[in-house]
PLY file of the C-alpha trace (Angstrom):
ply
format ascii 1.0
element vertex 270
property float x
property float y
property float z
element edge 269
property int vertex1
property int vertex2
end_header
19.49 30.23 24.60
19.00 33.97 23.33
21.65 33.40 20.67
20.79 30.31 19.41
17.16 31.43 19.34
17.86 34.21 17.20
20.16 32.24 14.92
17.48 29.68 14.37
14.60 32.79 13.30
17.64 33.96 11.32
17.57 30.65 9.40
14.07 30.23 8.91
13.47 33.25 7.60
15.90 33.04 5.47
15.01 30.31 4.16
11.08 31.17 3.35
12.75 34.49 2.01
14.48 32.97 -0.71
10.43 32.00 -2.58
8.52 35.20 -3.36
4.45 35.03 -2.26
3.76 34.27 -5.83
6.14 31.58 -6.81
4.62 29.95 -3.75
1.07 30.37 -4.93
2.09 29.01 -8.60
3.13 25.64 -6.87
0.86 25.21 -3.68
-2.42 23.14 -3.91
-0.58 19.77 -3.81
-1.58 16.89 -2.56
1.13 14.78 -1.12
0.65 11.35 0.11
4.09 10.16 0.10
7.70 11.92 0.68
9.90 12.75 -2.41
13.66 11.89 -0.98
14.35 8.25 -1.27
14.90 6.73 2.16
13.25 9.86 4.09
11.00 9.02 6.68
8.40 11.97 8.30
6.28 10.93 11.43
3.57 13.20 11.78
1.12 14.06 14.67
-2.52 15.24 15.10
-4.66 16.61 16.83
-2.89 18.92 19.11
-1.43 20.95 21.14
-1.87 18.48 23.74
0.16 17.61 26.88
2.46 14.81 25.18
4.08 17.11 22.30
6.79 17.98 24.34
7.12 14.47 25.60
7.23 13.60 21.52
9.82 16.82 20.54
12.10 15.35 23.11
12.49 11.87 22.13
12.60 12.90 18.58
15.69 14.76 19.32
17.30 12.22 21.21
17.26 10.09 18.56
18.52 12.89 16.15
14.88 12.88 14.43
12.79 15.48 13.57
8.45 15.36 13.05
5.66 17.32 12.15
3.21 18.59 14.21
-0.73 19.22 12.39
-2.37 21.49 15.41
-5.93 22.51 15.61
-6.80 25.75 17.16
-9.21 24.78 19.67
-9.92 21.29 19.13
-9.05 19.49 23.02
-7.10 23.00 24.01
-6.96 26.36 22.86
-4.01 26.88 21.06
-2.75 30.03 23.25
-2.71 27.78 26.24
-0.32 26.13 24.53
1.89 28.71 22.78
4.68 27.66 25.51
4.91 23.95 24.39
4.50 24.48 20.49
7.22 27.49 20.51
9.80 24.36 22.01
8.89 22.07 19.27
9.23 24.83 16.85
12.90 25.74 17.93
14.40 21.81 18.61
13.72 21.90 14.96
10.23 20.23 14.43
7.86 21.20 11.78
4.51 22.98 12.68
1.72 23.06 10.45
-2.02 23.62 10.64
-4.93 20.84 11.01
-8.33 23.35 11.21
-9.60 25.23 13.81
-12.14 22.75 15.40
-11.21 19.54 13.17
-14.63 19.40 10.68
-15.18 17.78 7.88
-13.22 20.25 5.82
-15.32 18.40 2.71
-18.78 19.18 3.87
-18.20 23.03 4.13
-18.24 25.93 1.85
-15.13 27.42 0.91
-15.96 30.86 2.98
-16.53 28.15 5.87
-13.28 26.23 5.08
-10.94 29.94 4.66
-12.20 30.78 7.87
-10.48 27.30 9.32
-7.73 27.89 7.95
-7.38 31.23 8.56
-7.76 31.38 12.22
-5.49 28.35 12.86
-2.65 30.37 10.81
-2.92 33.48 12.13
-2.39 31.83 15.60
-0.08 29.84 14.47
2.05 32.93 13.53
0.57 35.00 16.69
3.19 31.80 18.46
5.61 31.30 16.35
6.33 34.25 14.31
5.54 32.16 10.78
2.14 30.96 8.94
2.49 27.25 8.02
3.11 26.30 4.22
1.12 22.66 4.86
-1.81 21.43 6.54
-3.39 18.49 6.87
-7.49 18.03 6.65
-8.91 16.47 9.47
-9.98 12.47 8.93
-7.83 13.20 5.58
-10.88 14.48 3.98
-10.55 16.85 1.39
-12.56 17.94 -2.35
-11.90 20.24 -4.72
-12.70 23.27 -2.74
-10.38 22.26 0.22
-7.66 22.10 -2.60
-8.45 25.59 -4.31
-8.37 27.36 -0.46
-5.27 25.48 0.02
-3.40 26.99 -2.74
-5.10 30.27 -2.50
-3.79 29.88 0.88
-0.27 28.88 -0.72
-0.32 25.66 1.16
-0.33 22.00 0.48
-2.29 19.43 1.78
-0.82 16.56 3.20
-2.02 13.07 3.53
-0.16 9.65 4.68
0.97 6.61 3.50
0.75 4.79 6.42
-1.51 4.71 9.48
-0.64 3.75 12.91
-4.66 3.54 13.86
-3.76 4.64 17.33
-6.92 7.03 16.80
-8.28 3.19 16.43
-8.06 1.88 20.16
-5.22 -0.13 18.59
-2.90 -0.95 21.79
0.94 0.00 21.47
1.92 -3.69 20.11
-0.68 -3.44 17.13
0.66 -0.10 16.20
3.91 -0.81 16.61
3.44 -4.75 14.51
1.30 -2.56 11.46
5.01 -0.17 11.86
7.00 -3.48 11.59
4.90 -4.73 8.63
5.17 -1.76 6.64
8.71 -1.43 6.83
9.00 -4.89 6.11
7.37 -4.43 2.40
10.64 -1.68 2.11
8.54 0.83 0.84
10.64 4.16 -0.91
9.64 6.63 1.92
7.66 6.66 4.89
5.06 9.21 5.84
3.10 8.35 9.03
0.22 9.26 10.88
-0.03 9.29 13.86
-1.69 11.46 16.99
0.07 13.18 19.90
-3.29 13.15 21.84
-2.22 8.90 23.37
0.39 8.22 25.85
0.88 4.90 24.74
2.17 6.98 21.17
3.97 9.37 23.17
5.96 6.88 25.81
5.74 3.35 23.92
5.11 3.51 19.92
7.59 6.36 18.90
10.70 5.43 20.23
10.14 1.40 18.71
8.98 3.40 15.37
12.13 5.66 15.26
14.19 2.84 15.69
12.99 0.39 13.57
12.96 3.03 11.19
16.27 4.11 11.63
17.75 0.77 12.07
15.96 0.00 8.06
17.81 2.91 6.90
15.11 5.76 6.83
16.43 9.57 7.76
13.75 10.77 9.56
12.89 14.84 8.71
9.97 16.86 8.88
7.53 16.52 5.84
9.20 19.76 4.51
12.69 18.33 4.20
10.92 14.79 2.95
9.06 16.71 -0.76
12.42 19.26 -0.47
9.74 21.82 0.47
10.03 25.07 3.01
7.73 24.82 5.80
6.80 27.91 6.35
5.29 30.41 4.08
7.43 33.88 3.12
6.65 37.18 4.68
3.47 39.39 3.00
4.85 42.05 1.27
4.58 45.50 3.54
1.19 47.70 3.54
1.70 51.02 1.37
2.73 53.63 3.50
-1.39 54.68 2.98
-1.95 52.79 5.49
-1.81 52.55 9.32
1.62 50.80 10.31
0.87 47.56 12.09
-0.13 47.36 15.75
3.63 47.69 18.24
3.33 44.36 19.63
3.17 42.70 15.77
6.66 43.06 14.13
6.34 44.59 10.63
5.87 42.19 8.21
9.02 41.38 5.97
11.05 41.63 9.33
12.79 39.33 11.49
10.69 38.80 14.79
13.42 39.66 17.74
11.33 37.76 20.51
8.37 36.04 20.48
5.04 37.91 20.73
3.61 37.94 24.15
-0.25 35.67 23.34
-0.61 35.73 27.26
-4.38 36.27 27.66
-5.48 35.66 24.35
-8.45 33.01 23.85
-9.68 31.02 21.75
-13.47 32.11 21.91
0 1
1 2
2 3
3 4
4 5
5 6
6 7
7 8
8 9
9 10
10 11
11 12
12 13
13 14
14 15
15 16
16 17
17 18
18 19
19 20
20 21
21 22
22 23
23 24
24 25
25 26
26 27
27 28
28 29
29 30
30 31
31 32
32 33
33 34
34 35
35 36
36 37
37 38
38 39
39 40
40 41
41 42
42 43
43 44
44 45
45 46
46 47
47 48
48 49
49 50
50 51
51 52
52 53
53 54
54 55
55 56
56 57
57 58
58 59
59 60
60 61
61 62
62 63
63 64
64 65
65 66
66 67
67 68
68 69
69 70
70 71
71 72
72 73
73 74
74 75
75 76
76 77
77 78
78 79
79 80
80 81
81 82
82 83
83 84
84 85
85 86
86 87
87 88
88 89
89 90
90 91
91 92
92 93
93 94
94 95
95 96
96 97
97 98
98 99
99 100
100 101
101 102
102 103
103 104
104 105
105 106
106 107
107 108
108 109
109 110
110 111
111 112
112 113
113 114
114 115
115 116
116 117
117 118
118 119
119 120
120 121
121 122
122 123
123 124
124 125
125 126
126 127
127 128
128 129
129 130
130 131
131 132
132 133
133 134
134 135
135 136
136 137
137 138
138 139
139 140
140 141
141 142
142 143
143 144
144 145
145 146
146 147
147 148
148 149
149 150
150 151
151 152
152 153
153 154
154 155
155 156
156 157
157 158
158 159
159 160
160 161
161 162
162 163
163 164
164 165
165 166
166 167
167 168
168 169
169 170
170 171
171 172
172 173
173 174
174 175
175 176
176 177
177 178
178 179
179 180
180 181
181 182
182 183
183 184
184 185
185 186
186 187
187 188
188 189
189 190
190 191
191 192
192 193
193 194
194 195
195 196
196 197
197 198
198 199
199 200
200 201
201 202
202 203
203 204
204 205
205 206
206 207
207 208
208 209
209 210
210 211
211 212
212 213
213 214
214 215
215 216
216 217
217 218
218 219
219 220
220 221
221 222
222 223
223 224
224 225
225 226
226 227
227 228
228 229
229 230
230 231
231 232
232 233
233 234
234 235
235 236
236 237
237 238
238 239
239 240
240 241
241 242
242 243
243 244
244 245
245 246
246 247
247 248
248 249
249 250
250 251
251 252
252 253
253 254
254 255
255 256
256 257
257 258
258 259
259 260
260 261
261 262
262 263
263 264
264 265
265 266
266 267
267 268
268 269
């Protein structure tokens, strides 16, 4: 489990090596609504970490699937509680990527109140994972023009849907899974779904019709990174000038691969 670990950090950070901080920034700030690969299908999940995301990572990969999850930082959970479940999604191969801190209305703040957000939910994100995410997702899909200028200050995207399960909707499992059947029925190009890892009924009964039926219409179901032929995570910051003080010991430098995961035991999210 060490090895493969290792291998997969290898791979990842490899891969958000190969973009340089400012080729990043020149193309961030996009808002994306639907995937770019024909017949590429991402299922995507708010709201957490909550106790079904494991639940959700492991059907996903029995099915040979992969989906994005948009966490908050202390929206039903703190984050840290969680690190345990969100590091597993992160190495079966699932996407990560950052919702707010407390879910606002991103639109109705400032932009110092909508950096600050963002900001803690990335920093914890990496704190976990060992990378900052390259998308997130406003809560209730609300976003302005300031939400879109953070973002790409940020070097992130912002990422909508093109189709809605309404499980946030008190929608039982049959509705969701009919308004899944009647979307795939108009054959649309790509799929990008909403949905919320917060409901059993998601968790245990929706997903596995909804990654069948899609599979079964001919949809290859990635993360919303692979779907836009993105990278999901941002690249390293470049090192501090030797000025400065080196990082604290239990942070690896930036610009290096992380050898373990850091230990976020008895951090909180007040």
């Amino acid at each position: 489990m060490k090895v493969a670990s290792l291998l997969f950090f290898a791979g990842v950070f490899a891969s958000v090596q190969a973009e340089t901080v400012n080729e990043v920034l020149r193309r961030s700030g996009v808002v994306i609504s639907e995937c770019k690969l024909p017949k590429t299908a991402a299922l995507t999940f708010d709201d957490g970490p909550n106790q079904y995301n494991v639940d959700i990572g492991t059907t996903l990969r029995k099915y040979g699937a992969k989906g994005t999850f948009f966490i908050c930082g202390n929206l039903y959970h703190c984050i840290y509680d969680y690190a345990d479940s969100v590091r597993k999604l992160f190495l079966q191969g699932h996407q990560i990527a950052s919702h707010s801190w407390s879910h606002p209305d991103l639109a109705k703040l400032n932009v110092s109140a909508i950096t600050a957000e963002l900001e803690k939910t990335d920093q914890a994100i990496q704190d976990i994972i060992g990378f900052r995410p390259a998308y997130m997702r406003p809560p209730y899909g609300s976003y302005n023009d300031n939400v879109t200028a953070v973002a790409k200050a940020r070097g992130q995207d912002v990422v909508i849907w093109n189709f809605d399960s309404q499980d946030w909707n008190s929608l039982t499992a049959n509705q969701s899974e009919t308004r899944y059947s009647d979307f795939v029925a108009t054959k649309p190009n790509t799929v990008l779904a909403l949905n919320h890892e917060t409901y059993n009924t998601t968790a245990h009964e929706v997903l596995p019709y909804a990654i069948k039926l899609l599979q079964k219409n001919g949809y290859r179901l990635v993360t919303v990174a692979e779907c836009v032929g993105g990278k999901p995570y941002l690249p390293p910051k470049p090192p501090k000038p030797p000025h400065l003080p080196p990082p604290p010991p239990h942070s690896p430098p930036h610009g290096h691969l992380p050898r373990h995961f850091l230990d976020v035991r008895g951090k909180t999210c007040s």
